[in-house]
N, C-alpha and C positions, 0 to 999 in steps of 0.2 A: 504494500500500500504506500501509496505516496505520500508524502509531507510537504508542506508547503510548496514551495519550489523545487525540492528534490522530485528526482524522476524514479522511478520505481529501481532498486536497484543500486541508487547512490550510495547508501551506503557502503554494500560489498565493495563498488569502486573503489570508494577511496582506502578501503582496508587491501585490497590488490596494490593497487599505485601506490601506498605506503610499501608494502612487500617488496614488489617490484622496484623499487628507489633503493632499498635496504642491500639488497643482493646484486643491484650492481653498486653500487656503493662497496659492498664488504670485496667483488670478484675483483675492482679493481684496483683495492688493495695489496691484493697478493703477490707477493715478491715473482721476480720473472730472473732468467739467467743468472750468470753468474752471480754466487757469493763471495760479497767485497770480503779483504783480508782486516781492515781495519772501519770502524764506524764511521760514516759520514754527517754524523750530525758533533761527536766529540774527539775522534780520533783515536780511540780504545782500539787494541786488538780486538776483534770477534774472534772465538774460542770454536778449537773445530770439531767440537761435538754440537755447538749451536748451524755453523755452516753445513753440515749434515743433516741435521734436523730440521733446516726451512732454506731447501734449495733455494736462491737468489737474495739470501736476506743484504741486508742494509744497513743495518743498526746493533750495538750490545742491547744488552738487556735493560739495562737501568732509562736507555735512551729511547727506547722502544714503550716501555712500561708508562714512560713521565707521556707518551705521544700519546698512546692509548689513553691513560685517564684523561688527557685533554680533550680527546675528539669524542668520549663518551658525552660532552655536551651538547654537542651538536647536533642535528636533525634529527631530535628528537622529537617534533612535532610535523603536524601534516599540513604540507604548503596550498592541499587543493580541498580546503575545507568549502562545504555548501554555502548557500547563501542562507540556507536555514538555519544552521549552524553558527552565520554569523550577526543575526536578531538575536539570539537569545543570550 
């Protein structure tokens, strides 16, 4: 049933198009080729049980971790909310 302005359906939408944002968002994170020998954000050797463990990485650990909790703030909300959505 519809709501307001929503079309039958909007909702699942924007729960897909959140999903859909999420997964390529996380795929194009993934490290690709070669694993650097030293971290490019502080200069650390990377350790070669880590460059084994995530072909093409980038980063140590400490520098990786401080990235992560940072970008856990980000796009945590949905850019294509309703206009019903956005009266209430």
């Amino acid at each position: 049933m519809a709501v307001g302005w929503a079309q039958d359906g909007a909702v699942q939408d924007q729960i897909d198009a959140t999903v859909d944002s999420a997964v390529k968002r996380a795929r194009s994170r993934l490290a690709q080729g070669e694993s650097l020998l030293a971290c490019e954000e502080c200069g650390e050797s990377i350790p070669e049980a880590r460059r084994r463990a995530l072909p093409g990485v980038r980063s140590c650990v400490p520098c990786q971790s401080e990235a992560d909790r940072l970008d856990v703030h980000q796009n945590l909300y949905n850019r294509r909310g309703s206009k019903d959505s956005q009266l209430k």
